[in-house]
N, C-alpha and C positions, 0 to 999 in steps of 0.2 A: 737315165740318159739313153737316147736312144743309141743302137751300134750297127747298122743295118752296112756298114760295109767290113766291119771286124770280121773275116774269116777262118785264119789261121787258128792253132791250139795257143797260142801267146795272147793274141789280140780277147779267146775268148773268154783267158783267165782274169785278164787287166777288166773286163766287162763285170765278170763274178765280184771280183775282189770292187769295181767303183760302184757294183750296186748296194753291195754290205755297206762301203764306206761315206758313201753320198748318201743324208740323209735326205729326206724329202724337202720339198721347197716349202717356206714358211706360210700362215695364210696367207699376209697380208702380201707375201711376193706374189701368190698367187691373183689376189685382189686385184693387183695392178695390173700383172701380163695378162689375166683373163679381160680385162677393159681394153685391152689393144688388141685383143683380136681379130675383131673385126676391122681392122684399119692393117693389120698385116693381113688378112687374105686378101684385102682387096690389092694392095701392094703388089702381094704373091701374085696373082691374077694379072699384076698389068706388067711384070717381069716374063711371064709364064709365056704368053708370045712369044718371043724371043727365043726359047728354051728349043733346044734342038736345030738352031740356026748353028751350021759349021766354023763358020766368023766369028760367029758370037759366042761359040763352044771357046773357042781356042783363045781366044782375046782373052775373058773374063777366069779360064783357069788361069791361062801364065800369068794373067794380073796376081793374082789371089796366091799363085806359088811365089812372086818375086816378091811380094809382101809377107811373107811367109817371117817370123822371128825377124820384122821390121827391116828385112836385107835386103831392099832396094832405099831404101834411108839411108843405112850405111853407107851404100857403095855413093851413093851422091855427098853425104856427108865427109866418107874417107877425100873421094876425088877434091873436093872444096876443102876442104884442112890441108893439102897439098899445098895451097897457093903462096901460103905466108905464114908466117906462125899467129897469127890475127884470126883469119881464118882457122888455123887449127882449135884455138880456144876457141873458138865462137863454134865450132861443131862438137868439140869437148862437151861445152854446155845443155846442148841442144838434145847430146846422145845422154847424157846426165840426165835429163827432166825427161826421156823416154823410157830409161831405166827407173825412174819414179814412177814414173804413169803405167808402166807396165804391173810392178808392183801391186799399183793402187787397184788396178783392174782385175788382174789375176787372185790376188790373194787376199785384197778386200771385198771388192763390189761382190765381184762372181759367186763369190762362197758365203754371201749374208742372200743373192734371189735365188739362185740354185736351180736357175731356170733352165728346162729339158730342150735340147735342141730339135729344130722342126726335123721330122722324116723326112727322106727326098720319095718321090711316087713315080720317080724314073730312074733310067741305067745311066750311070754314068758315063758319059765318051773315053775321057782322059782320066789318069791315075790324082786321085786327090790325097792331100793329108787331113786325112780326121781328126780334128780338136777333142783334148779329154778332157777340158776345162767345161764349163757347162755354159748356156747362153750368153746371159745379160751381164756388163751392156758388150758391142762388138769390141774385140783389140783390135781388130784392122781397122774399125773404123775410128777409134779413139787414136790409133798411130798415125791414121791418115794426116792427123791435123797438124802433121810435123812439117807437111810438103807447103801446109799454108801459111805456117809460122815464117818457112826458109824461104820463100816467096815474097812477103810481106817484109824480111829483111832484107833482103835481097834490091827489094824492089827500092827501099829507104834510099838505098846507095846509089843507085842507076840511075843516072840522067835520064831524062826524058820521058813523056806522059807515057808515048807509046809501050815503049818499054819496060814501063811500068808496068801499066794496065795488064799488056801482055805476059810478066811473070806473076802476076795475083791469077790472071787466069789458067796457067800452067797449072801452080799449086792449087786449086780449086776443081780442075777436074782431076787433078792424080785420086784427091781427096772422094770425089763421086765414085770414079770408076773403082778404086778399089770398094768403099762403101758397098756399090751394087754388084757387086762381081762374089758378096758374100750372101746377099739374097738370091741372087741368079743361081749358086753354085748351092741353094738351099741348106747351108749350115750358121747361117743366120734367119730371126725373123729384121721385117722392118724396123719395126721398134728399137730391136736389139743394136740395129745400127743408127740409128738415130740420138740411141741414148750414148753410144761411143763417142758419135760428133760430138757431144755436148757434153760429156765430161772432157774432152781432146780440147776444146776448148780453153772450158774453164780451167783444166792446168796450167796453159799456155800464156793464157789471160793473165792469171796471176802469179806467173814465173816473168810474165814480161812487165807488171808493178809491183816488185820485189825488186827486179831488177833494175827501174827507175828511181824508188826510192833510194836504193842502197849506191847508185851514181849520183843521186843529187846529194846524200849524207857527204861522200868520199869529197866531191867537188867540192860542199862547204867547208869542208873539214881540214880542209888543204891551207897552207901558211899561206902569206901574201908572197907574190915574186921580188926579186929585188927592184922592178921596173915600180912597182905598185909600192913599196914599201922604203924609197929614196922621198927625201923632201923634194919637192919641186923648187927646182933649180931658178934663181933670181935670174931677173932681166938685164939684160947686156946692155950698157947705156950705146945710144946709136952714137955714128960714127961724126968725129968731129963736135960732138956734145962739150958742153962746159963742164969742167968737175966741179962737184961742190967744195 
């Protein structure tokens, strides 16, 4: 793994000690980040513009620090658990299935490709945090998919098209820009973010038909009310009627 901004006597021992301890990537991980390469340089290449823009220095770090151990989720999820205690569960849940996905990223995926993060081939402006987890696939970008989740719920609830549309598109670009803010800041490749989106997905995907299923089980599963479970009440003979 590369360490090209570890300086100190600390950072140079942690380097020592994760090259003993990180074996090499496997073939067949190999196999597959070698078939992307060429589709992340070109990528790198069409971010690489941009690279040395002041704007775009300063945008694409704070993105990447406030996404930093998912702390810009938090702090949306904490403020939105505020509202009600509806909301507090329903952000409960959502930091639950992030504490999973990290899990699944960090101490599964990453450590079965064991893939070498890119060198960057410039100085950096601003002070970054260096990942010692190894490439594939991105956690910022597999975290990002939380802002499309809370969007798309969000959006369930909201009245009206506009404002709809308009919180799908909020959570869609939170989700890019951090994404490319891990290319631009060259400690992701493409791929590596691509393949984040799509596992950030698929947990989502299927924490949200888990979570259907298990409300339509509860719903069936429920007694009749008393409105539903009274016999239907006989007809009142109209007024002035003959008795039998």
């Amino acid at each position: 793994m590369s360490s090209s901004e570890h300086t100190g006597p600390v950072e140079a021992i942690v380097d020592v000690v994760e090259e003993v301890t990180t074996p090499d990537p496997p073939a067949w991980s190999r196999h597959l980040t070698d078939r992307a390469t060429r589709f992340d340089e070109v990528a790198d290449g069409l971010v690489d513009r941009l690279r040395g823009n002041a704007v775009a220095d300063r945008l694409m770090y704070s993105v990447t620090e406030l996404a930093d151990f998912s702390l810009l989720w938090h702090l949306i999820a904490s403020a939105r658990g505020l509202r009600s205690d509806r909301d507090a569960r329903e952000a409960l849940r959502l930091v639950t299935v992030m504490g999973i996905e990290s899990t699944l990223v960090n101490v599964g995926i990453k450590s079965l490709f064991r893939r070498e993060r890119p060198i960057p081939e410039f100085e950096r402006p601003h002070h970054l945090r260096i990942p010692l987890t190894t490439s594939f696939p991105s956690g910022h970008a597999a975290y990002s998919s939380a802002y499309v989740a809370l969007a798309l719920a969000a959006a369930i609830a909201v009245p009206g098209l506009v404002r709809r549309v308009g919180l799908l598109m909020l959570g869609l670009l939170l989700a890019v820009v951090i994404g490319l803010s891990r290319i631009y800041l060259r400690v992701h490749y493409w791929s590596d973010v691509a393949g984040g989106w799509a596992l950030g997905i698929a947990v989502f995907s299927l924490c949200a038909v888990i979570a259907l299923v298990v409300g339509h089980m509860r719903q069936n599963g429920r007694p009749p009310s008393s409105a539903e479970g009274r016999p239907p009440r006989a007809a009142k003979p109209a007024a002035g009627g003959s008795q039998p």
